[in-house]
N, C-alpha and C positions, 0 to 999 in steps of 0.2 A: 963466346956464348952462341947456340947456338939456338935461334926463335924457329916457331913454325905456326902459322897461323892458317886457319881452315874453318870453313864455315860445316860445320859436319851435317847439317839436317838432320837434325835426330840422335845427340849422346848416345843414349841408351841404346836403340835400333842400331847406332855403328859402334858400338866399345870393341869390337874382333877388329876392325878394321884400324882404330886408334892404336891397337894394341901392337898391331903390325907395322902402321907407320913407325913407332917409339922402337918395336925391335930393329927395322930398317934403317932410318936416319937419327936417333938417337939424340933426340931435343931434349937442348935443357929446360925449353920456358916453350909451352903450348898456351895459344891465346885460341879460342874455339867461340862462333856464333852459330848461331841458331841451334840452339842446345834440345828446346823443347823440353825442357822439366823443373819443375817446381822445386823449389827450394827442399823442400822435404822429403823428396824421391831422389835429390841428386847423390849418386853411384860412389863416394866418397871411399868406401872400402876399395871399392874397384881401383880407382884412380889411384891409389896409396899402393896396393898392389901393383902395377907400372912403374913404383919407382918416384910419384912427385909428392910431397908431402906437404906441401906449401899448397894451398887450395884457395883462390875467389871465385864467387860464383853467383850471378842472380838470375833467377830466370820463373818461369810462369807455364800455367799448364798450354801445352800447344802450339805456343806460338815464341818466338824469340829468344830472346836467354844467352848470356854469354858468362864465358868462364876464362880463369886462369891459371893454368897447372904447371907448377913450378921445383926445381932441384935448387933455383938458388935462393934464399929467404928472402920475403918480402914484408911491407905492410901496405895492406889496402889505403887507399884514400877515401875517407870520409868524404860527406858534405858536398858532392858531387852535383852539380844540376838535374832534377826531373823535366829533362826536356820533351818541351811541347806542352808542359805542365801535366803529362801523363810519367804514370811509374810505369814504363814497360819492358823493361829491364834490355837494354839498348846500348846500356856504356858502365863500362867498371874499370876502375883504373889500382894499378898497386905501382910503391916506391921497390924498384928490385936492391938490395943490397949488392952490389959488385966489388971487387977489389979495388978499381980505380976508382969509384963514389956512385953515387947514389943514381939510378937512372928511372927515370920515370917511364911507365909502360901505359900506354891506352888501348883499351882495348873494343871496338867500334862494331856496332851492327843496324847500318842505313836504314830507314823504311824503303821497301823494294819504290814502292809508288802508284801500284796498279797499274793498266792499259792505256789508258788515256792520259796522255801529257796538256791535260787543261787545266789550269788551279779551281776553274770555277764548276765544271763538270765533272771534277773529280775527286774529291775529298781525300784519297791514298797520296793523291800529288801535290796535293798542296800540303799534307803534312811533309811530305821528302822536302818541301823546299823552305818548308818553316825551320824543319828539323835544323837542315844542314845550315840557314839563315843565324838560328840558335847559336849554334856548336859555334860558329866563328864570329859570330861576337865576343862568345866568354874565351876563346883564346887569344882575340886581340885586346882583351882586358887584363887577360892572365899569359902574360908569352912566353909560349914552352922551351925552357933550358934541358938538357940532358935526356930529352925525350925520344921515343918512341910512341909512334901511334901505328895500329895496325884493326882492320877486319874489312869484312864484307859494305863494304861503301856502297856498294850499287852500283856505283855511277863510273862508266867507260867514258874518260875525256877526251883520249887523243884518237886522230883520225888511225889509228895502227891498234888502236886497244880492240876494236871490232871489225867484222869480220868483212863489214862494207859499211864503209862512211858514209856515202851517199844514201842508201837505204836506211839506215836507220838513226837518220839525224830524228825523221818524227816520232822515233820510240824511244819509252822509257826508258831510261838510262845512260840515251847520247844526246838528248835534244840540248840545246844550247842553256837554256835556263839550269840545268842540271850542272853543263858543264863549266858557267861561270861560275857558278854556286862553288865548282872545286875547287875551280882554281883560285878565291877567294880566301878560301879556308887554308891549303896550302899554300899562301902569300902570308897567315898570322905569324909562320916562322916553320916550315919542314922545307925537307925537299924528299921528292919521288926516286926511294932509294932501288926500287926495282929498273925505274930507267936509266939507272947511273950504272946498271951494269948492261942492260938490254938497250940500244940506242932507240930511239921513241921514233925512228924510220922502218920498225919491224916490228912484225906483229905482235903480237905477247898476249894471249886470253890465260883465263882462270876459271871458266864456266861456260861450260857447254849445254842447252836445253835436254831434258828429258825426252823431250818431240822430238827430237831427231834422231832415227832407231841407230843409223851409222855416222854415231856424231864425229867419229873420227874422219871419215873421208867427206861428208860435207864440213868438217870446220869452221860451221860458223859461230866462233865465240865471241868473248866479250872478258874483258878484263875489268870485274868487278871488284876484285881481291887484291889491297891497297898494303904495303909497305912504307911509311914514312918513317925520317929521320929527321930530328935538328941539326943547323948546319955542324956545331959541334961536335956532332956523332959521324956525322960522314968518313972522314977517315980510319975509322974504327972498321968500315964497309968491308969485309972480306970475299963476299959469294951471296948469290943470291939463286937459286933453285926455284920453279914451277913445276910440283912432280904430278905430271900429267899421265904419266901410266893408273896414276891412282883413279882415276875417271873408270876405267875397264878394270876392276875390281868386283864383286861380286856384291852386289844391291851398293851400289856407291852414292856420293852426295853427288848432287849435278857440279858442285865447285870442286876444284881442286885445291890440295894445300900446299902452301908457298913456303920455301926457308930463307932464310939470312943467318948467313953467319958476320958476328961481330967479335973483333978484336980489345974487350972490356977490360 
């Protein structure tokens, strides 16, 4: 099986660009954040058009929204947490059917946090550390077998995920609060299947800012864009891709989309 998960900014604005990825590397299970469209706008013909017929999706005018576009049959998971006690369409999870059994897919999109890493001067950040506070309680309650989690997490943990550790311990996304918070969560039961094939001595981003007009030669990213497995699945680990040429594509997402191929 082959996954590919990308925060696109914008469905609708990039569906040429999805359409290209799918002609290009040829996924079977696209997990997508930051969709930006409502339930009632989402491009269902389109997507069915592509090739996935199996469709999850929630998402809201503007802002957020994540989706799951699939070739191999699923069923959604109910009864999910409204975390933070808001519906902001943030996590949707489906049971994929595989040959070998049943594997659970999540599929995740972090609140960024805003500018200021203060919980008390900042309301965007103290939701990120509620959020994430959340999310790993109810997996230490509920501990993931057979699972896959994947999306835009926010949060660059290791000193190699960005592009200077030293500069940007005080910004959102690497500051220490953030980075316990992950590694918290992945201690309920994953391990970080991108660095099982990338050693976490080397750089490895997944987003590159808009500011930066030649974000190629300054390089300064951040590896926001999360791959995990249960120990279970890890052997299954085949490949793992960050196709970074996608960044220089024309009106691109500032993220780039990640693959894993798994042996299911």
């Amino acid at each position: 099986m082959r996954l590919l998960t990308w925060n696109i900014n914008s469905l609708r604005l990039r569906l040429p660009l999805l359409k290209r990825l799918v002609d290009e590397q040829n996924p079977d299970v696209i997990c997508l954040q930051e969709t930006k469209v409502p339930d009632p706008l989402f491009p269902i013909g389109a997507i069915r058009e592509l090739g996935y017929p199996h469709i999850h999706f929630a998402g809201m005018k503007g802002y957020n929204g994540v989706a799951v576009l699939s070739r191999v049959p699923f069923a959604p998971l109910d009864g999910l947490p409204s975390w933070c006690a808001r519906t902001d369409c943030r996590h949707i999870a489906v049971r994929l059917d595989m040959s070998s059994g049943p594997v659970l897919l999540h599929d995740f999109y972090v609140p960024a946090g805003g500018d200021i890493p203060d919980r008390e001067a900042n309301e965007k950040f103290a939701h990120k550390l509620d959020f994430v506070d959340e999310v790993t309680r109810w997996f230490t309650t509920t501990p993931p077998e057979r699972s896959v989690l994947v999306g835009d997490l926010n949060i660059a943990p290791l000193e190699h995920d960005v592009w200077s550790h030293k500069q940007l311990l005080k910004i959102v996304s690497h500051t220490p609060p953030e980075i316990i918070r992950m590694e918290a969560w992945l201690r309920t039961g994953f391990v970080d299947a991108m660095r099982q094939i990338v050693p976490p001595d080397e750089k490895l981003y997944t987003w590159w800012s808009y500011r930066n007009r030649d974000w190629r030669a300054s390089n300064r990213g951040r590896r926001l864009d999360h791959v995990w497995l249960t120990p279970d699945l890890i052997p299954s680990l085949a490949g793992m891709s960050v196709l970074k040429d996608v960044r220089d594509w024309s009106s691109p997402s500032d993220h780039v989309p990640v693959i894993v191929d798994l042996n299911l």
